[in-house]
Every structure is written in C-alpha cells, then in structure tokens.
C-alpha positions as CSV (number, residue, x, y, z in Angstrom):
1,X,27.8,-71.8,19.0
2,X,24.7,-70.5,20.9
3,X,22.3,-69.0,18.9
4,X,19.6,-66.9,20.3
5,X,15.3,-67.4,19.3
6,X,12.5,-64.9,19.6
7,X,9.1,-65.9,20.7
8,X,6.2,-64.4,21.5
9,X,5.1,-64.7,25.1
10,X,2.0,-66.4,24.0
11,X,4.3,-69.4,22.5
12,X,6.4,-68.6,25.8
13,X,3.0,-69.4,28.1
14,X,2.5,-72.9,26.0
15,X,5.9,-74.0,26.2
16,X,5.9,-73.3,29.5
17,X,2.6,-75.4,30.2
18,X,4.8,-78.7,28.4
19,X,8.1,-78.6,30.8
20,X,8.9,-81.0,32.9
21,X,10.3,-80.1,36.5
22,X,13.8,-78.7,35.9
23,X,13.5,-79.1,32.0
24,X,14.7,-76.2,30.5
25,X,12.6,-74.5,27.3
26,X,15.8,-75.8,25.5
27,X,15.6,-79.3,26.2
28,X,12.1,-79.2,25.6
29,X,12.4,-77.9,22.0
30,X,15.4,-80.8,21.5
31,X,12.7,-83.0,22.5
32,X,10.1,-81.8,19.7
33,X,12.2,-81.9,17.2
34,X,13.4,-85.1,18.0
35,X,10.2,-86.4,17.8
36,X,9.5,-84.8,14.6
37,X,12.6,-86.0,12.9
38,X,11.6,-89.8,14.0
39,X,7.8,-90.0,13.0
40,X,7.7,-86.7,10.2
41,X,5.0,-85.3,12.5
42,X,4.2,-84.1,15.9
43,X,1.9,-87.1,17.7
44,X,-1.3,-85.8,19.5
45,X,-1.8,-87.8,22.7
46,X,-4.2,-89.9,22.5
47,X,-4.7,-90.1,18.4
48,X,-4.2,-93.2,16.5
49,X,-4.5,-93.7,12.5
C-alpha cells in the first residue's frame, strides 16, 4: 500500500541536498529512519559524546 507525504519545498530543497546519485527521496527517508530506530537519535557528522 503506497501512501502519499506532503512536504514543503523548503524540506524538498534539503532532502534533495542528502541524496545520493540515483537514491530516490524514498530511500533516503528509509535510511533516516533506519538510523533513528538503531541509535534513538539522528547522528550529526562529526559529533561524539
């Protein structure tokens, strides 16, 4: 079942700055959330606790 998102072209333009060549905006949110779901929080390149 597809479901269908609206976002503003402003979160559009930063999503946009994060794919990959030939990633879609799909796989790139399957990506962040994946990420989330591991560590409970989005990491920040570059930041260590």
């Amino acid at each position: 079942m597809n479901h269908t998102l609206e976002i503003s072209d402003e979160l559009k333009n930063r999503l946009d700055e994060h794919l990959e060549e030939d990633q879609s905006h799909e796989e790139l949110i399957e990506e962040l959330v994946s990420m989330y779901e591991t560590s409970g929080t989005f990491l920040q390149e570059g930041y260590s606790e």
